[in-house]
C-alpha positions in Angstrom: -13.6 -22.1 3.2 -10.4 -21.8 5.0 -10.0 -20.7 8.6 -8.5 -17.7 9.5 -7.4 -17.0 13.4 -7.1 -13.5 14.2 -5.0 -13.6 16.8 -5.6 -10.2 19.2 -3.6 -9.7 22.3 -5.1 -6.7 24.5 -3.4 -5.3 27.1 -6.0 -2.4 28.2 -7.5 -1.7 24.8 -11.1 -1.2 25.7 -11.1 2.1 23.7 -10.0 0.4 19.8 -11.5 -2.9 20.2 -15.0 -2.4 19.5 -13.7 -0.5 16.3 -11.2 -3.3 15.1 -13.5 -6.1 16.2 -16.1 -4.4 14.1 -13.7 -4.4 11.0 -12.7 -7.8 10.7 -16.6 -8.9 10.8 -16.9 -6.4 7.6 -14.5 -8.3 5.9 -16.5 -11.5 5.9 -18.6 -9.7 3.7 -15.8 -9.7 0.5 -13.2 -12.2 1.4 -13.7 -16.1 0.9 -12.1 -16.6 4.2 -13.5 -16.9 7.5 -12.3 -14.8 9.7 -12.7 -15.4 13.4 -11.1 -12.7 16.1 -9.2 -14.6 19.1 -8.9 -11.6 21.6 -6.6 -12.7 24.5 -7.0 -10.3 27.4 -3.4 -10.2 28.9 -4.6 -9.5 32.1 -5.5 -5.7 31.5 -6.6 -3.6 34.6 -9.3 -1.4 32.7 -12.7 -2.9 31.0 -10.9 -4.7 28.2 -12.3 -7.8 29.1 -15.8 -7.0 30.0 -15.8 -5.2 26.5 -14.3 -7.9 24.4 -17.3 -9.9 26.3 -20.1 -8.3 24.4 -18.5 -8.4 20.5 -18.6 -11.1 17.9 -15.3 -12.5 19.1 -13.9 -15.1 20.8 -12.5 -14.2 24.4 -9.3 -16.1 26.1 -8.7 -14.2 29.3 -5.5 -14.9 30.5 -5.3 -14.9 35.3 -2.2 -13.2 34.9 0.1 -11.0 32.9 2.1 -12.6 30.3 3.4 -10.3 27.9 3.2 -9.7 24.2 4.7 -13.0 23.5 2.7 -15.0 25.7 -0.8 -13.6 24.8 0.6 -14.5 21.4 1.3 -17.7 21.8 -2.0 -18.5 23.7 -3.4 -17.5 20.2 -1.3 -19.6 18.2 -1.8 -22.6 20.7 -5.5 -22.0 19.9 -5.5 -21.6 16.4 -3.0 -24.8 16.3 -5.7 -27.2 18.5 -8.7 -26.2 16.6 -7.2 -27.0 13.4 -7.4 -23.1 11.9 -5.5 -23.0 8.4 -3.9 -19.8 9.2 -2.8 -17.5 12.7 -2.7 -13.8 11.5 -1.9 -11.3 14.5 -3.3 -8.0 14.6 -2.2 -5.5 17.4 -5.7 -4.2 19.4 -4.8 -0.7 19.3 -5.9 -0.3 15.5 -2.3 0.2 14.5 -3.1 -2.0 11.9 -6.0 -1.8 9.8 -8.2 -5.1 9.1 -8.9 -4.0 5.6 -5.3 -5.0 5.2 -5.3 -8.6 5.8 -6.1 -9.6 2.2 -2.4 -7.8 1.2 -0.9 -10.6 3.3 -3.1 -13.6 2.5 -2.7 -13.0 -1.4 1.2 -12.0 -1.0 1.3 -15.8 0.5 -0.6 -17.6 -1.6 1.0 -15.3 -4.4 4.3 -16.2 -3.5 4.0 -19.7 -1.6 5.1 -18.1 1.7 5.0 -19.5 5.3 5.2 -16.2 6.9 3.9 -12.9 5.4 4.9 -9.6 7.4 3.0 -6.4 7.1 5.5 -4.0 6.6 5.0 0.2 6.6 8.4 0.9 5.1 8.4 -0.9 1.7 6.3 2.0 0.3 6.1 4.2 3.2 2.5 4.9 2.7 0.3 5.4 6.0 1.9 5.9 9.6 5.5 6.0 9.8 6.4 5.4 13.4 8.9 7.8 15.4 12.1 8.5 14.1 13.4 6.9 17.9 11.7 3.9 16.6 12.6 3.9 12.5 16.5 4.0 13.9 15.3 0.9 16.4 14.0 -0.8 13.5 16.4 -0.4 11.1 19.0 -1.4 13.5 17.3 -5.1 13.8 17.3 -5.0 9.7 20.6 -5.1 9.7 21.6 -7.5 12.5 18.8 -9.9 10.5 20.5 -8.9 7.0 23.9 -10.2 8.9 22.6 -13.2 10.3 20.4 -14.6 8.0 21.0 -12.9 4.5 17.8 -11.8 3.9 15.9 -8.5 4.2 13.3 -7.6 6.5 12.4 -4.1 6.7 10.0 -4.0 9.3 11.2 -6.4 11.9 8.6 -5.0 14.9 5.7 -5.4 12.6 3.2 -7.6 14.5 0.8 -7.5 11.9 2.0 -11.0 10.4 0.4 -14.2 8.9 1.2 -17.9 9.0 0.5 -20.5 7.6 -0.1 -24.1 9.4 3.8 -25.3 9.3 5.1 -21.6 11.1 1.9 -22.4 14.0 3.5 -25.7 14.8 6.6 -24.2 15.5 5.3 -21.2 17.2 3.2 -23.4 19.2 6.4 -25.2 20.8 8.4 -22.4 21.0 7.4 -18.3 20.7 9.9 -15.6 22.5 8.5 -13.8 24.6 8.2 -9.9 25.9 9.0 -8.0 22.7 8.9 -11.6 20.3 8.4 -9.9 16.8 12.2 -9.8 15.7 13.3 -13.0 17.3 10.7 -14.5 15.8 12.0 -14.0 12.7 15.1 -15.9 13.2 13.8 -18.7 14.6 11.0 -19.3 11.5 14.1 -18.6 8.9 16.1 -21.3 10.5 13.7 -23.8 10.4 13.5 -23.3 6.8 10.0 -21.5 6.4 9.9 -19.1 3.5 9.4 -15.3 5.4 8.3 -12.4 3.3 6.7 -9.1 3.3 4.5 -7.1 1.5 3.5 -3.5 1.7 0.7 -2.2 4.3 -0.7 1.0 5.3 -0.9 1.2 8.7 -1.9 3.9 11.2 -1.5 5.8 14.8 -2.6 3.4 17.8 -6.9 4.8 18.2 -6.2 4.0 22.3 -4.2 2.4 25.2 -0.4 3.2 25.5 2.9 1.6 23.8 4.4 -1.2 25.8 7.7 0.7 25.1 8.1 3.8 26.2 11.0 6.1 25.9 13.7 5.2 28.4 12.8 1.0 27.6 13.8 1.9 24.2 17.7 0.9 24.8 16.8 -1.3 27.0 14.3 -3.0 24.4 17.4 -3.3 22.0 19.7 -4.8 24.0 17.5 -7.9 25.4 16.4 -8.1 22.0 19.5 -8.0 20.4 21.0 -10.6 22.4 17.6 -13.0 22.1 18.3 -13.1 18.7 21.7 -14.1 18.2 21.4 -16.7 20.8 18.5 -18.0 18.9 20.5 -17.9 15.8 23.1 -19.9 17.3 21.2 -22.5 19.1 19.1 -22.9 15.7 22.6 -24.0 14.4 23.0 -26.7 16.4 
């Protein structure tokens, strides 16, 4: 049976854990994986921790505030050193639903991926996301499309799976802050095979977005500028 790492990062999320926790443990039932929840607490300031304490999960609490990127990595260096076959992350506001994770595992295996992206726009079945956002999004498909010649069309997804050769490189090097569409870049240009396959998703059950409407252009640029920098130090 092959180990599966689902990699949680909480940043007050007390409200939809105990519902997504609950999820994954259903899927043990029907899948011939293993699937073990890695909730990293980023440091949240309401009861996420004491919460995450009392389900079937395993609990990194983290002293201080890292960010999206480095809760993520924390999961990744986990999964890495205790020899998990696969790191899948899974936001803990129930954004995206655990009965989902088999679309990415067989779209891997399926297609002999490294990387396998849940993405909401390649049927656009479930929640859509703000238009704010969808114009965000599509903005980093096209700067990806330009750099690397491939498609991605959900770039912010962080509902993604990988395989052992994408942990080791996200275990030297993950961005961090707002990582998703960096990430991206740096997998392609180390030659890992990135795909995506179709997911419902839906509206966050608790807690608040990380970005809120006047980070938005702010969000863009750092991003924007991560990402080529990664591209061109990748071609050194």
């Amino acid at each position: 049976m092959k180990k599966v790492a689902i990699i949680i990062p909480c940043f007050n999320e007390q409200e939809a854990l105990p519902l997504v926790i609950n999820e994954i443990r259903q899927l043990n039932k029907i899948e011939s994986y293993e699937y073990i929840p890695v909730v990293i607490n980023d440091c949240s300031i309401d009861n996420t921790y004491e919460v995450a304490k009392n389900l079937q999960c395993i609990v990194l609490n983290l002293p201080v505030n890292l960010g999206i990127g480095g809760a993520v990595q924390t999961g990744i260096k986990y999964a890495f050193e205790n020899n998990f076959d696969f790191a899948l992350q899974l936001d803990g506001d129930g954004q995206h639903p655990p009965a989902e994770i088999e679309k990415l595992i067989h779209c891997m295996t399926d297609q002999n991926l490294d990387v396998v992206i849940g993405s909401r726009f390649l049927r656009r079945n479930g929640f859509q996301s703000s238009i704010a956002r969808r114009m965000g999004i599509n903005f980093f498909k096209g700067l990806i499309k330009i750099l690397t010649s491939q498609t991605i069309t959900d770039a912010t997804s962080g509902f993604r799976l990988l395989n052992k050769k994408a942990i080791n490189i996200a275990y030297e090097y993950y961005p961090d802050e707002y990582p998703e569409p960096e990430a991206i870049i740096l997998y392609i240009k180390n030659h890992l095979n990135v795909g995506e396959v179709a997911v419902n998703m839906r509206e966050r059950i608790g807690g608040t977005s990380s970005i809120g409407t006047f980070a938005s252009l702010y969000y863009m640029f750092k991003v924007s500028i991560a990402i080529i920098f990664t591209f061109i130090r990748s071609n050194k």
